[in-house]
N, C-alpha and C positions, 0 to 999 in steps of 0.2 A: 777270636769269636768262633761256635762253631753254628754246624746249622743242623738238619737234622738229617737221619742217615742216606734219604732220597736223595736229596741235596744234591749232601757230600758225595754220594756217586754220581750225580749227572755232574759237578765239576771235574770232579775226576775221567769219565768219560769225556766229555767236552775237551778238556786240556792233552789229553792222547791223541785227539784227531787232529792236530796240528803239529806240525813238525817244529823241532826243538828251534829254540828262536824266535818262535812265530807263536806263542804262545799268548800274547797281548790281543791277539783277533779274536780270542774270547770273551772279551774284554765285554762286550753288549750284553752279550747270552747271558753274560755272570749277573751282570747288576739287573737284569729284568730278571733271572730266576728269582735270586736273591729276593726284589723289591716283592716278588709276590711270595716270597712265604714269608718274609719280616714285616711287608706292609709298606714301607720305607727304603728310599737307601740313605740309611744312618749315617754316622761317621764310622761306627764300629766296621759297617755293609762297607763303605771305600776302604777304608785300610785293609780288611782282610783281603779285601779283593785285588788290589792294591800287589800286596804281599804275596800271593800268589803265581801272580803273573808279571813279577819282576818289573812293578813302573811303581811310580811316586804317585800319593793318593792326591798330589794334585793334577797330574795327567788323569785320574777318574774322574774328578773335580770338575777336569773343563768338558770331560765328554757327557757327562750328566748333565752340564748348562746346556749345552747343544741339541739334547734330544729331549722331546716335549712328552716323551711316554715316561722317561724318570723321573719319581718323585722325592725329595727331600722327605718332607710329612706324610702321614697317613692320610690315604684317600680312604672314600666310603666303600662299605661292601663292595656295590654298585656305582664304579664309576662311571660317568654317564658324560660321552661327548659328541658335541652338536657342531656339526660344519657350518660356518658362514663363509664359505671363502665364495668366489664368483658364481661357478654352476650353481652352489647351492642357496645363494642367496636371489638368486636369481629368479627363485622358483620358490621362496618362503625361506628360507634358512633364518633369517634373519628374528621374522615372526616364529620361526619355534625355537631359536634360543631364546626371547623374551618369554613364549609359553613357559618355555623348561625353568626359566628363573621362578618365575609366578608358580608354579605346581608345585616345585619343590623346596621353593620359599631360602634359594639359596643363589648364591651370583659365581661370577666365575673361580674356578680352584676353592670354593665353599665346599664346607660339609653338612651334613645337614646335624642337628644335634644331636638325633640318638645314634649317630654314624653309620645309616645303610646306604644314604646317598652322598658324592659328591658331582659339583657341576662342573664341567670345560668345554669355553668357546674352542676351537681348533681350526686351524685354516681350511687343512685339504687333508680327506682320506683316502684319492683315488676313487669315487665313484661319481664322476662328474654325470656318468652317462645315467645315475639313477640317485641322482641329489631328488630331494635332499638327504643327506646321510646323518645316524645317526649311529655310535659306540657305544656299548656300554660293556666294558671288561674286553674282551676277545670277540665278544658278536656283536656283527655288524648288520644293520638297518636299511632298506633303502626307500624310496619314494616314499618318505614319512610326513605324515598327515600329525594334526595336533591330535584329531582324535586316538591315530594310534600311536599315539607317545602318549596318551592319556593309558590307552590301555596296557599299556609297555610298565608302564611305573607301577599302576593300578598292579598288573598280574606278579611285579618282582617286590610286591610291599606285603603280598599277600602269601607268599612264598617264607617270610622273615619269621 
């Protein structure tokens, strides 16, 4: 598989920075770059990556069951996740993931049809001190109100 030549130089850079041996501690950074320029981490995304860094695509296997930011499938554009873990349920969490299901007419790891949104409950994102939190992609939400998660989707629908 190849990827494109960005990519293929941040792996290449990434695998430098670690000493011969220890090249498997890339291992994260790979399949999150990866997963955001293919969308997915494939079979194709494990194997190569796999390949790479001297481990069996089922050691990739079990580290992508593990961590709840890799995706097998394609998520939407805008992946969008809502804490309910204690702080933030605490405090509504709970009431804005049923909003977010309702607004965006999708339920958890849902896409929405024409694919700009998908939904995920998530436990904890570290912002207990300003739940309730809310992700979408890389930016991150704090003390969110329904109305602004009304206006959060509303301003990235109008964006599309």
């Amino acid at each position: 598989m190849t990827f494109s030549p960005q990519l293929e130089a941040r792996f290449e850079k990434l695998l430098k920075s670690y000493p011969p041996g220890r090249e498997r501690s890339a291992l994260i950074p790979m399949l999150l770059f990866a997963q955001d320029e293919v969308g997915a981490i494939t079979t194709d995304v494990i194997n190569e990556v796999a390949r790479r860094i001297g481990i069996t695509p089922l050691q990739v296997d079990e580290v992508i069951g593990y961590y709840s930011m890799m995706h097998k499938r394609p998520l939407g554009k805008h992946h969008v996740q809502v804490c309910t873990n204690i702080s933030c349920l605490l405090v509504g969490g709970e009431e804005l993931y049923e909003h977010a299901t309702e607004k965006l007419g999708i339920g958890h790891k849902e896409v929405t049809h024409d694919g700009q949104f998908s939904l995920e409950e998530v436990e904890c994102m570290g912002a207990c001190s300003w739940a309730p939190a809310v992700q979408v992609g890389y930016d991150f939400y704090h003390n969110v109100t329904l109305d602004m998660f009304d206006r959060l989707i509303d301003g990235l629908r109008k964006t599309q």
